[in-house]
N, C-alpha and C positions, 0 to 999 in steps of 0.2 A: 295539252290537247293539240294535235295536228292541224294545223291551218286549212280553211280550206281554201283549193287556189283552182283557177279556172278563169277560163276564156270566151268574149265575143264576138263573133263574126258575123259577115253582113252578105246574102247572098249576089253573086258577082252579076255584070248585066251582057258579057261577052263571052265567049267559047277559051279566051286567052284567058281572061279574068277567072275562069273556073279552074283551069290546070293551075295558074297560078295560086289561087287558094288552096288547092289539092298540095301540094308542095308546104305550103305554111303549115297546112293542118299536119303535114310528117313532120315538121320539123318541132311544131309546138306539141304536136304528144309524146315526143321526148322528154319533154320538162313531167309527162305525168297530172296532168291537170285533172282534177275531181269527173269536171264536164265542158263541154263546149254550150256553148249559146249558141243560138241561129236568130237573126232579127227576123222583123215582120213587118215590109213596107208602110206608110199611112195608106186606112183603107184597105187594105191588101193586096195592094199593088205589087209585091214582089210573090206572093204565095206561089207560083209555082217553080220559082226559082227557089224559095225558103223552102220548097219543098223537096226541090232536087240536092239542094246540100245538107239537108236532112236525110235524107234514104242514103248518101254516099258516106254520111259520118255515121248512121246507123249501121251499113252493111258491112261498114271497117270494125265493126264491134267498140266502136267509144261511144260512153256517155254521151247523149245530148240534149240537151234542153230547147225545144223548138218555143219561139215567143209566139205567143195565141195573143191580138190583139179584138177592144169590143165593135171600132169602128168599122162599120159595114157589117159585120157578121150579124148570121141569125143563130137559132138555137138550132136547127136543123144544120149549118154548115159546119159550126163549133164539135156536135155530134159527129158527125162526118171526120172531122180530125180527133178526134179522141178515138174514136174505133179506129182509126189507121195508125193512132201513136203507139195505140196500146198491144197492136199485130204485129208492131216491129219492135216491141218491149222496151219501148220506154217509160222512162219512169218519172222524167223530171218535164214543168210548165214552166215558163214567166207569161205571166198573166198580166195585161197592160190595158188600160184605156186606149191607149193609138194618140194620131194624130190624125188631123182628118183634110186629105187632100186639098188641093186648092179649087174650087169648086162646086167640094161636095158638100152639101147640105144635110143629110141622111145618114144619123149616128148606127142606126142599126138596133137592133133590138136589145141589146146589154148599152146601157148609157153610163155606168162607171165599172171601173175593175172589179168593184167586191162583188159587184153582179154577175160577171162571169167568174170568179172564183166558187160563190155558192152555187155557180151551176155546175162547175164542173165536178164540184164536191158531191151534189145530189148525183151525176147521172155515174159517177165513176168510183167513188168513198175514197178509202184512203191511196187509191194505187200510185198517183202521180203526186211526185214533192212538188209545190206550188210554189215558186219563188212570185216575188212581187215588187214591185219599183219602192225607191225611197228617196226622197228630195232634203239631204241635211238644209239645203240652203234655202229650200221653201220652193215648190212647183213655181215655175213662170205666172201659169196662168190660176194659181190661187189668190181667193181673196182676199185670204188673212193666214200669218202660220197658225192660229189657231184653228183654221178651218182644214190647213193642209194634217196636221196631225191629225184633225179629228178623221178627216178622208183615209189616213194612214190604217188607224183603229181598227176602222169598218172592215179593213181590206185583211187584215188579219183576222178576226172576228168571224170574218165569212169561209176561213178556213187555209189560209196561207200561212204555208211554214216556216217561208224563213223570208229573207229581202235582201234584195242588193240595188245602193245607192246611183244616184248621178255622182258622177266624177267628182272632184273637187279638190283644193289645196291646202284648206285649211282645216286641220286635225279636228280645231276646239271647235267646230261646226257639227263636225260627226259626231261630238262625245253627248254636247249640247243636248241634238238630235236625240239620241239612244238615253241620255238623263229623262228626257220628256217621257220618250215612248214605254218605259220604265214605269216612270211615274204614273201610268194610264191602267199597269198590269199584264204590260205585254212584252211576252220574255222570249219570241224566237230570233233566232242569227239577225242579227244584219251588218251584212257584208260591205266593205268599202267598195267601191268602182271607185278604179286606177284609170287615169289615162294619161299616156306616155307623151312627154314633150317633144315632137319633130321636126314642127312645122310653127312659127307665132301667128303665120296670117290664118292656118286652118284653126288653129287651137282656138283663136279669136273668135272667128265666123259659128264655132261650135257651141263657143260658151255666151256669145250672145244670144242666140237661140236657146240654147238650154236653162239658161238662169244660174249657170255654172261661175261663181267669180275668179278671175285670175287677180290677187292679190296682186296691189300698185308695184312692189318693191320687181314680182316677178314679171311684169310687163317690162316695165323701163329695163330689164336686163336684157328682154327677148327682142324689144324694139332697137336697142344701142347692137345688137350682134347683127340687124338690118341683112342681108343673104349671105354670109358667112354659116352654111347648114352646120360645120361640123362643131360650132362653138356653139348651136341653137344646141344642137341633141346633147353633148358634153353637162351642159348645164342642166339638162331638162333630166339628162340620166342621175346628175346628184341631187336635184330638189325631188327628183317621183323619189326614187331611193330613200332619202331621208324621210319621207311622208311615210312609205311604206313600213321603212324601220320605228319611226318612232309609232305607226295604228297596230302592229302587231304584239312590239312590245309592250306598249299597254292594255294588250286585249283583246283584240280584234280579232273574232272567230275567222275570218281568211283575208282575201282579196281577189276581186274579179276585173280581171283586164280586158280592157278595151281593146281590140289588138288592132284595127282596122285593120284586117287583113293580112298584117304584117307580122312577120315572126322575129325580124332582128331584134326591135327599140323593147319589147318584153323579154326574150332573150338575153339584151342584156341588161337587165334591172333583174331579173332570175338569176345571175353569175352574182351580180353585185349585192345580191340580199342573200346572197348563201342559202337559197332554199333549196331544198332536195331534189333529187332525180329518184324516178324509181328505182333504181339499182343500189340506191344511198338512203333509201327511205326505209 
């Protein structure tokens, strides 16, 4: 079976920052990817940015998958973007709890993701593939991983197709992970999220927020290369690479990259894992 492979992006917050993603996006749908993601600020703070680089990877005619988060949203504004996803024919969601601004008190009328999954399921049926988050290493802010699977469950149950994970380094977490959800009787995709080595102090600042571990062995090498970038990425291209060679070789229905924006640091882990081009597929 064909891997599936696809990409994240994050709507830009400048007029430069837009052309420049415009540029990535030509250069990464060379590689041919399934679909594009589009984030969704906390809150919805980027929404009308998440929405201009929506209509622009929509009218290029590529797949995209815009993230619909629960925070702040009502059912009347969720409605609102489901009629406008489904005018410009798309077909694919990720469906997210959010995060909720610094501030803001006021979750909104869907309080977890499986709530807005069965909603969009009642108002829409099967038309939109429902992608959904997955935490091999356990949500930050769960109680217990026993609570984070069971939240996982729900979120399938309520009618999500497939999932793709937070980032992460270490394989035996994701297999772990996919053993459990197995064992629960729940059999759709779930896809690794990759995210590419470029930077140790951003990689750092990301995976402390996220609850993403960077295994000790790979700190102390990224900490010892101190601003030397070209020996950070060199390393970071052989440890993602091997990560991604050894999830697929065992199984791993695709991979979805983080790309921030960037189309080299996937580009070349794409050369380096011999995946396809459309021309070669």
């Amino acid at each position: 079976m064909t891997p599936s492979l696809s990409f994240e992006l994050f709507p830009p917050q400048t007029p430069e920052g837009v052309e420049k993603l415009r540029a990535t996006v030509a250069d990464l749908a060379r590689l041919g990817p399934e679909f594009f993601s589009v984030t969704y600020g906390a809150g919805g703070s980027t929404r009308e940015r998440t929405l201009g680089v929506v209509d622009d990877l929509a009218g290029l005619r590529y797949d995209v998958a815009p993230h619909m988060s629960c925070v702040g949203a009502t059912r009347a504004s969720v409605r609102e973007l489901l009629e406008r996803y489904r005018g410009q024919g798309i077909r694919r969601l990720v469906a997210l709890r959010g995060d909720l601004p610094s501030g803001m008190v006021e979750v909104g009328e869907f309080r977890y993701a499986n709530d807005l999954v069965g909603f969009v399921r009642a108002e829409t049926g099967d038309w939109f593939h429902i992608e959904v988050a997955a935490y091999p290493e356990v949500h930050p802010q769960a109680r217990s991983a026993e609570d984070d699977l069971r939240n996982f469950v729900r979120k399938v149950k309520a009618g999500a197709s497939a999932a793709i994970t937070q980032y992460f380094f270490n394989p035996d977490a994701y297999w772990r992970f996919v053993g459990e959800v197995r064992a629960q009787g729940v059999d759709v995709p779930i896809v690794p999220g990759i995210m590419p080595i470029t930077r140790y102090t951003q990689l750092a600042r990301f995976s402390d927020a996220c609850g993403a571990e960077i295994p000790r062995w790979i700190r102390r090498r990224l900490e010892g290369f101190g601003d030397d970038t070209a020996s950070v990425r060199a390393f970071g291209l052989d440890v993602v690479a091997k990560l991604c060679e050894k999830l697929l070789a065992d199984g791993a229905p695709g991979l979805h990259f983080y790309t921030l924006n960037q189309s080299g640091p996937v580009t070349a882990l794409w050369h380096r894992l011999g995946l396809p081009r459309p021309a070669e597929a």
